[in-house]
N, C-alpha and C positions, 0 to 999 in steps of 0.2 A: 428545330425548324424542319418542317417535312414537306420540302417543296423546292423550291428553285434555290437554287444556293448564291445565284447572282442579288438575292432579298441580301440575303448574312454579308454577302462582298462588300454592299452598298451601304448597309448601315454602320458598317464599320467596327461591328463589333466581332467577338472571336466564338466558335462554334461553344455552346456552353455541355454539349455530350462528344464521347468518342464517335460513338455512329454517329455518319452523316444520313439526314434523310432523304438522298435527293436518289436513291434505286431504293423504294421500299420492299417491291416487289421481287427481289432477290437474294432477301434477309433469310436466313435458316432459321429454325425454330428458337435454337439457345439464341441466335442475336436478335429475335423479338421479347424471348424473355429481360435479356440485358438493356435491352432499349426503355424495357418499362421501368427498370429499378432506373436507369438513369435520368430519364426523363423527372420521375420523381424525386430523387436525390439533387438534381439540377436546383440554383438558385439562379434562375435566367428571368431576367424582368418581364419578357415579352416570348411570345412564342407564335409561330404561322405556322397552320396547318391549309394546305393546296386544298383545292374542293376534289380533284382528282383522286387524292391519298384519303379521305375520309374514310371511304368505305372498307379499305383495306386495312385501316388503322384498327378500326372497328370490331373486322373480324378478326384482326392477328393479336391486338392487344384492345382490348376494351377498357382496360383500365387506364390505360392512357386518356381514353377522353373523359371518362371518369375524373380521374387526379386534373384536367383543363376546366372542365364543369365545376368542380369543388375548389378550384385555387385562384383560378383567370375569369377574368370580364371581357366578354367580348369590344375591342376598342374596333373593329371596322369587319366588314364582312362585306363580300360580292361576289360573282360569279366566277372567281379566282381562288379564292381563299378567305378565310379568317387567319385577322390577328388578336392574337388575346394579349390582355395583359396582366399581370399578376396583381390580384387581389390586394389590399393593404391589411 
């Protein structure tokens, strides 16, 4: 989840990576590299990406939305955030 952490509170479920997303902008390089193997390693049903973190997601790890485009369906989208959800 790379976005508001009160979303993860609410659904009640439990964070599915070590990094939390909610300071992207203050990640160092090795903890963008480790965000992307674990986001990919992650078996998390659903994932929210904030519209605010897109762009930075972007340029820090591209592969991240790469592995979201190739794995998740977008289940809602608005000027807030997408939620994806994992592919079957």
């Amino acid at each position: 989840m790379f976005g508001n952490p009160l979303y993860l509170f609410l659904s009640g479920r439990r964070q599915a990576i070590p990094i939390n997303g909610w300071a992207l902008e203050f990640l160092t390089v090795d903890q963008w590299r480790d965000l992307t193997s674990e986001v990919s390693a992650s078996s998390a049903p659903f994932f929210y990406l904030a519209a605010n973190n897109r762009e930075l997601v972007q340029s820090k790890a591209p592969a991240i939305i790469e592995y979201l485009e190739r794995n998740f369906e977008i289940l809602s989208i608005n000027e807030r955030g997408t939620w994806y959800r994992r592919r079957e």
